[in-house]
VOPALO-35155 format. One record per residue (C-alpha): x, y, z; residue number from 0; residue in three letters. Coordinates in Angstrom, 3 decimals, always signed. Layout:
REM VOPALO-35155
<loro x="X" y="Y" z="Z" sepa="NUM" sese="Ala"/>
...
This chain:
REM VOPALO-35155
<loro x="+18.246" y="+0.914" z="-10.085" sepa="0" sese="Unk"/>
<loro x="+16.666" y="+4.744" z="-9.606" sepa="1" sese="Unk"/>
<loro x="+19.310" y="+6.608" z="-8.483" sepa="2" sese="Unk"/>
<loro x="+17.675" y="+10.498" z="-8.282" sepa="3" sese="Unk"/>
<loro x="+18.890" y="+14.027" z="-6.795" sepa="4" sese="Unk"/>
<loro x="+16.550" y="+14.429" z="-3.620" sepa="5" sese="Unk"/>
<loro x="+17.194" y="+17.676" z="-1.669" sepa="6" sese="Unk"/>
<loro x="+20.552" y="+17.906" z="-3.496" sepa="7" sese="Unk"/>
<loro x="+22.233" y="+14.878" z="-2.120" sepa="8" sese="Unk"/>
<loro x="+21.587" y="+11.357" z="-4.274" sepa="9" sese="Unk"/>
<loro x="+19.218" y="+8.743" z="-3.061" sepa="10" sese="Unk"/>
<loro x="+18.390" y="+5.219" z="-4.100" sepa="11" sese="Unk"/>
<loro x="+14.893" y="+3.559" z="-4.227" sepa="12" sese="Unk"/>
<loro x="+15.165" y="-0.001" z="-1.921" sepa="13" sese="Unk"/>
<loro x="+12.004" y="-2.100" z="-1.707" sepa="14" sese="Unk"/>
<loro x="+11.589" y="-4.269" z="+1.257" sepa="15" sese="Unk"/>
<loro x="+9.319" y="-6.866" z="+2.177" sepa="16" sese="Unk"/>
<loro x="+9.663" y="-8.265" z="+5.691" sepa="17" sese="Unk"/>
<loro x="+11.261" y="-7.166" z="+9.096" sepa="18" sese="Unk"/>
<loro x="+11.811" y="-3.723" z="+7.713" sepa="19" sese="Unk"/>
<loro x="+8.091" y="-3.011" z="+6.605" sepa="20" sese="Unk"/>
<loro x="+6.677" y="+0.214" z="+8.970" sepa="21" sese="Unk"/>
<loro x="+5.997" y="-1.464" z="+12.043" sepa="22" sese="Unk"/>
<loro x="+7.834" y="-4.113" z="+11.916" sepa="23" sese="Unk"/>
<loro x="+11.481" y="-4.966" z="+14.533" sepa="24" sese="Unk"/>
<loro x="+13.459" y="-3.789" z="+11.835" sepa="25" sese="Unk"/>
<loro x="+12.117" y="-0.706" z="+10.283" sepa="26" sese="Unk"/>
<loro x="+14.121" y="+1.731" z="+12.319" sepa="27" sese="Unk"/>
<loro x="+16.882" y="+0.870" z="+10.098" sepa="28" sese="Unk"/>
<loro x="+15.427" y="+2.844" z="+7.784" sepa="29" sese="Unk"/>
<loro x="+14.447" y="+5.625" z="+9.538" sepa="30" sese="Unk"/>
<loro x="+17.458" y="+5.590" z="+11.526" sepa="31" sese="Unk"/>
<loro x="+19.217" y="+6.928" z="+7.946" sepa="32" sese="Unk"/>
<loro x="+16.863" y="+8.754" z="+6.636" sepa="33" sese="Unk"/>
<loro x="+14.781" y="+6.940" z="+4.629" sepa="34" sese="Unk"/>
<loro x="+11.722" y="+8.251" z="+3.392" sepa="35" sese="Unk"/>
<loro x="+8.813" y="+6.292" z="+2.242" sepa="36" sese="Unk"/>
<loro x="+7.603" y="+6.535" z="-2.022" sepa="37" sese="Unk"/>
<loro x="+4.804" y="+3.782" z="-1.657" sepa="38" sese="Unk"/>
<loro x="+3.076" y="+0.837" z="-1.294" sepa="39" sese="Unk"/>
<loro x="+2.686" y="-1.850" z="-4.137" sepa="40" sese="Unk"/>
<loro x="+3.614" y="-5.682" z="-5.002" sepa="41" sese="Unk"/>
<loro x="+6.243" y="-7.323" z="-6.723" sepa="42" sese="Unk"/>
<loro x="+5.749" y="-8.616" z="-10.707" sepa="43" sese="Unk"/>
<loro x="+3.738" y="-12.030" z="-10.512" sepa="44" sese="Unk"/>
<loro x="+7.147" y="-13.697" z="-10.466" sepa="45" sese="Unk"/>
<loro x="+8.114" y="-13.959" z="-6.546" sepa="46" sese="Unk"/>
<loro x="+7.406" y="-16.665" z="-4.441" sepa="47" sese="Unk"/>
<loro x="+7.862" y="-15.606" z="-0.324" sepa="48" sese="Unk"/>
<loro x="+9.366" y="-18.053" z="+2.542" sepa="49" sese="Unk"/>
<loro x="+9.225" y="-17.817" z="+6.434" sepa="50" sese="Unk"/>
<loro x="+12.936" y="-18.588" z="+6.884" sepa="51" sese="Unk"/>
<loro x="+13.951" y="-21.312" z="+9.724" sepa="52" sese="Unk"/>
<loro x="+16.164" y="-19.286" z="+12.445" sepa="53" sese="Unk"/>
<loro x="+16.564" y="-15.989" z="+12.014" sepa="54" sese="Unk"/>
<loro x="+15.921" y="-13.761" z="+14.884" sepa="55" sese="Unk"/>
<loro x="+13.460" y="-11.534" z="+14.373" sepa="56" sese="Unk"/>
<loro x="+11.673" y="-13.379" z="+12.226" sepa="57" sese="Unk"/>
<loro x="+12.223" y="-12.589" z="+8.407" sepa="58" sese="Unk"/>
<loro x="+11.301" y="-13.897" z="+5.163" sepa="59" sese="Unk"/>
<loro x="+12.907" y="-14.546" z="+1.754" sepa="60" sese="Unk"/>
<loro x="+12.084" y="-13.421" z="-1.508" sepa="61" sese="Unk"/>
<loro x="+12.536" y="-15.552" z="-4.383" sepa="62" sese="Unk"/>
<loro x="+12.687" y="-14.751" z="-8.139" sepa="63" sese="Unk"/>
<loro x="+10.426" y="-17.984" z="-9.867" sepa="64" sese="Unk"/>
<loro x="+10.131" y="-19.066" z="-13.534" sepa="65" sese="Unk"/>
<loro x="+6.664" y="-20.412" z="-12.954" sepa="66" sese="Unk"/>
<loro x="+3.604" y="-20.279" z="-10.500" sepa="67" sese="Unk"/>
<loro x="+4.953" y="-17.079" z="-9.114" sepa="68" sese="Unk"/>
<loro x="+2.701" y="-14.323" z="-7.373" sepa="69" sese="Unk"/>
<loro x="+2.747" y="-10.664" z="-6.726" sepa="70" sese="Unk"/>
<loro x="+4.055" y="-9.660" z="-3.030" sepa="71" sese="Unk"/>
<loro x="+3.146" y="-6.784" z="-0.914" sepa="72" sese="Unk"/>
<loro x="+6.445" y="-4.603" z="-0.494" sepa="73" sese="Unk"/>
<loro x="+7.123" y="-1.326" z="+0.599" sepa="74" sese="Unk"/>
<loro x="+9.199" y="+1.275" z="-1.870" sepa="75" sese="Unk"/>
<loro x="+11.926" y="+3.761" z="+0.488" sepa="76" sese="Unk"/>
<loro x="+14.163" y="+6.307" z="-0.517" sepa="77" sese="Unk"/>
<loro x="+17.499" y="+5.784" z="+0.994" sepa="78" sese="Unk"/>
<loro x="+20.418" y="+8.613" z="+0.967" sepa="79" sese="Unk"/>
<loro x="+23.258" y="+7.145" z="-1.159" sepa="80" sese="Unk"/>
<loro x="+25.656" y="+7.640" z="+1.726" sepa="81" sese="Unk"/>
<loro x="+23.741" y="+5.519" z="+4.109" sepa="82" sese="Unk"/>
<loro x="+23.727" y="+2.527" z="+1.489" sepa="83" sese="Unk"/>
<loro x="+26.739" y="+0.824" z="+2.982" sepa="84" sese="Unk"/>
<loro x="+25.924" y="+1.269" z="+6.526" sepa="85" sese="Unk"/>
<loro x="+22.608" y="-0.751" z="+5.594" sepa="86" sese="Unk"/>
<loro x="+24.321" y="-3.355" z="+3.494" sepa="87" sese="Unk"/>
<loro x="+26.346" y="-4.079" z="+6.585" sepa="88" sese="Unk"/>
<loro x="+23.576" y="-4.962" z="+8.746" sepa="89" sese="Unk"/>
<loro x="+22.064" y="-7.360" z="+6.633" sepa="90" sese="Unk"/>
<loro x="+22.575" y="-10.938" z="+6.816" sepa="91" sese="Unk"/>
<loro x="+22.900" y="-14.008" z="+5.285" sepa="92" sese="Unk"/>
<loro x="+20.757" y="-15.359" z="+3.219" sepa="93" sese="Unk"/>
<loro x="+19.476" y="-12.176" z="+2.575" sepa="94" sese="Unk"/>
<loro x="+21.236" y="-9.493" z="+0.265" sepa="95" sese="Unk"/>
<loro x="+19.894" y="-6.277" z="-2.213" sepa="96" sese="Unk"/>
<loro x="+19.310" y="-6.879" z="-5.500" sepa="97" sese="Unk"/>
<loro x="+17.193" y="-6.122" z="-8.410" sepa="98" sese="Unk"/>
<loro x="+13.002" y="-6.711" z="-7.637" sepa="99" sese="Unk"/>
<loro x="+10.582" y="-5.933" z="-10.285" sepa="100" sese="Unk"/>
<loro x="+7.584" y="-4.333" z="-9.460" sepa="101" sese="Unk"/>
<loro x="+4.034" y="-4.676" z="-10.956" sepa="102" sese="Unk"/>
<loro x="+4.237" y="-1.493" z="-13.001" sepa="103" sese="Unk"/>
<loro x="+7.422" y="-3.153" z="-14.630" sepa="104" sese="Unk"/>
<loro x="+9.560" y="-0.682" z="-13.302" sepa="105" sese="Unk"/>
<loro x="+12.852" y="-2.159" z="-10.861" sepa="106" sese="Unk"/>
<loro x="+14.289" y="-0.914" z="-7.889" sepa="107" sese="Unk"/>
<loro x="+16.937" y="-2.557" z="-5.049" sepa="108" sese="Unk"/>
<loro x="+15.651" y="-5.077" z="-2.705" sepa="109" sese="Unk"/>
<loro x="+15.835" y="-7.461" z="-0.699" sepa="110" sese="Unk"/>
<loro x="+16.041" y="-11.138" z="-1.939" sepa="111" sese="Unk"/>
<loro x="+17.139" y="-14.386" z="-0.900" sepa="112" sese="Unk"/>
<loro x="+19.774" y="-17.045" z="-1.664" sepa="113" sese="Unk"/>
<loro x="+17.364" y="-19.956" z="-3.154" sepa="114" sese="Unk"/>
<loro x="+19.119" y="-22.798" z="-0.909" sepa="115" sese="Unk"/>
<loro x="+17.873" y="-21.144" z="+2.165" sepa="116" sese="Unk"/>
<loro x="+14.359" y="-21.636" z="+1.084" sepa="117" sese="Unk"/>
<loro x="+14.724" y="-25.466" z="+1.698" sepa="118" sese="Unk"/>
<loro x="+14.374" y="-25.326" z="+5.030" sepa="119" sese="Unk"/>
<loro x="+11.631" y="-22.471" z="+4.853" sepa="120" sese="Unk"/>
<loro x="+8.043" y="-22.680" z="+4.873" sepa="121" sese="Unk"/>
<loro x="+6.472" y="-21.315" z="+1.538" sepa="122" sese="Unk"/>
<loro x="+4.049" y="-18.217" z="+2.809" sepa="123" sese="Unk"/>
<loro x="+3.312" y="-16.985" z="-0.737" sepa="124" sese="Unk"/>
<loro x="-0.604" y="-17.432" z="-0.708" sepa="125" sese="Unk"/>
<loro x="-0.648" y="-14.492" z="+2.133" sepa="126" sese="Unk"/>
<loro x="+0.346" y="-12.400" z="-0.346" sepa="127" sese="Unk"/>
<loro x="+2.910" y="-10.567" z="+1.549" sepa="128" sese="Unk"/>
<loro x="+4.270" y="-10.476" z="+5.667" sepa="129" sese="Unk"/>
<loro x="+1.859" y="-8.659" z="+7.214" sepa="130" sese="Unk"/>
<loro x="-1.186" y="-10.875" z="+6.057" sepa="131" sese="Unk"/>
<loro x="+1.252" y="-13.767" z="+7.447" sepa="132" sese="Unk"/>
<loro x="+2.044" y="-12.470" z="+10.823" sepa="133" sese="Unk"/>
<loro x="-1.390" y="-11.571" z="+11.694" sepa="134" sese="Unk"/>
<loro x="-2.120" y="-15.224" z="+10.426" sepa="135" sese="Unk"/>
<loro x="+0.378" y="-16.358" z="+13.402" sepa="136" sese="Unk"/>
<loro x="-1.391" y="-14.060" z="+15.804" sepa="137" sese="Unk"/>
């Protein structure tokens, strides 16, 4: 976790790879507390990504694998430590924060899901991310 003094009040990195990308129905989330955004980049080659059945907007999970695993687009945001709970509240099952590694090796907070929900989801991983997916629906 990079926890860093930004402006003198703490921060934490969270990476996100869905509903909360810029642009997408969730992203004011972010910029409804502050967030700012640090960059662009993928996950290690050790993610596989699901469309998950029924969630409302449309969201997918991200999945830790052992094998055949593949680097995901995600998006890197710095969130003020006091705005960490508010956003923890608002997120929903299967879905929680936890520890992503990224391709430079490096590991921040994001968001990942609980593996049982990926049973009923629809692996998306050879998009590469969700944008390249949604526009694939369009």
């Amino acid at each position: 976790m990079i926890i860093s003094n930004h402006s003198s009040a703490q921060i934490m990195q969270i990476a996100v790879v869905g509903a909360h990308l810029a642009g997408m129905p969730l992203h004011y989330q972010l910029t409804d507390r502050g967030c700012h955004f640090i960059k662009a980049c993928k996950t290690a080659s050790s993610y596989r990504l699901y469309a998950l059945a029924n969630t409302n907007p449309s969201k997918p999970g991200l999945v830790r694998v052992s094998e055949a695993g593949v680097a995901i687009d995600l998006e890197v945001y710095e969130m003020p430590i006091i705005e960490v709970g508010s956003f923890l509240n608002l997120i929903g099952h299967p879905l929680g924060l936890g520890s992503v590694e990224l391709d430079d090796g490096a590991w921040v907070k994001g968001f990942i899901c609980e593996p049982q929900a990926i049973i009923s989801g629809v692996d998306i991983s050879q998009f590469g991310g969700w944008r390249p997916y949604v526009r694939g629906l369009g």
